[in-house]
C-alpha positions as CSV (number, residue, x, y, z in Angstrom):
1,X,-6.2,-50.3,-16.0
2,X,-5.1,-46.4,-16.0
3,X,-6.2,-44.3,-18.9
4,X,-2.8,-43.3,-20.6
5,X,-4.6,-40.2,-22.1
6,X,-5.4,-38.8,-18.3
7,X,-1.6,-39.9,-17.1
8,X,-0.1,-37.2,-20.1
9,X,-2.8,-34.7,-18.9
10,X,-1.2,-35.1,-15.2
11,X,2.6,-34.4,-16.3
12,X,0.6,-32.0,-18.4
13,X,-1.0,-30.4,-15.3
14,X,2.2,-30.5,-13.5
15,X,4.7,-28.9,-15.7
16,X,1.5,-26.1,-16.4
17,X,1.8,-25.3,-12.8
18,X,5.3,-25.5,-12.6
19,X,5.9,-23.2,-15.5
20,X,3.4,-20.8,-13.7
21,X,5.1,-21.0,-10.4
22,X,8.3,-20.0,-12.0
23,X,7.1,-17.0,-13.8
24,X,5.2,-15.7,-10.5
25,X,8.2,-15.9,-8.7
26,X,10.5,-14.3,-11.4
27,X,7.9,-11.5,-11.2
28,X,7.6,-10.9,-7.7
29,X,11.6,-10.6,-7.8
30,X,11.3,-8.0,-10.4
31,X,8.5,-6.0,-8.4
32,X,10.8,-6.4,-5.4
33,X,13.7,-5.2,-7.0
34,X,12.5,-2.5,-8.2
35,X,11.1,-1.3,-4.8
36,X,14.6,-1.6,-3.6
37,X,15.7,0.7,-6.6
38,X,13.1,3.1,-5.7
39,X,13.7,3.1,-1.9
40,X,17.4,3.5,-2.2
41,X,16.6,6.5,-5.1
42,X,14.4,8.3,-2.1
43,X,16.7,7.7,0.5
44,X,19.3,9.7,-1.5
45,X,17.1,12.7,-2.3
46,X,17.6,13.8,1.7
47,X,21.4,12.8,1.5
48,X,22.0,15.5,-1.3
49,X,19.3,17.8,0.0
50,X,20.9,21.0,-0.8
51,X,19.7,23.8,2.2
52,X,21.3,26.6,1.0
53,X,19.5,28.6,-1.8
54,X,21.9,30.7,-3.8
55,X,20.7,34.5,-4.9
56,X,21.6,36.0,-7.7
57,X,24.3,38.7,-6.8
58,X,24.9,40.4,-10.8
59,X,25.8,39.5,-14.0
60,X,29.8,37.7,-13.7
61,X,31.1,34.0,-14.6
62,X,30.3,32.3,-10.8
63,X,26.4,33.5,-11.0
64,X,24.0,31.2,-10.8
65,X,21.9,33.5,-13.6
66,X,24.5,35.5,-15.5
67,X,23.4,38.3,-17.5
68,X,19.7,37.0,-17.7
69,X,19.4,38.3,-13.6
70,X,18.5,41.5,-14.4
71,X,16.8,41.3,-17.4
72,X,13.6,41.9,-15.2
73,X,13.4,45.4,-13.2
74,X,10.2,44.4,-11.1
75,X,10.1,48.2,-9.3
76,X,10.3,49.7,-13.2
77,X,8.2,47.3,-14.9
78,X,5.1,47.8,-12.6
């Protein structure tokens, strides 16, 4: 006759592993979507790559600087 006590510890056993093959799975989903999230972040660093640098020109509204462009006179302050 079966021991009842090593029948429970079997469903025990098998809902265990279950349970563990679940969670490894939910977490390789979460690792691979956020490999996706990171690849599709990188791929848009070259799609906005800006190539054109813009100098400062003076102190007006459009400057990249303003005033603060000429608060530094490098050929006087040496």
């Amino acid at each position: 006759m079966s021991d009842p006590m090593m029948k429970d510890f079997g469903q025990f056993q098998t809902a265990w592993m279950q349970a563990w093959v679940a969670a490894s799975r939910q977490g390789l989903e979460m690792w691979k979507h956020m490999f996706d999230m990171q690849h599709k972040m990188l791929r848009q660093v070259g799609q906005y790559h800006r190539d054109h640098v813009e100098i400062a020109t003076g102190a007006s509204f459009t400057d990249k600087y303003g005033k603060r462009a000429h608060d530094i006179d490098p050929e006087r302050d040496v």
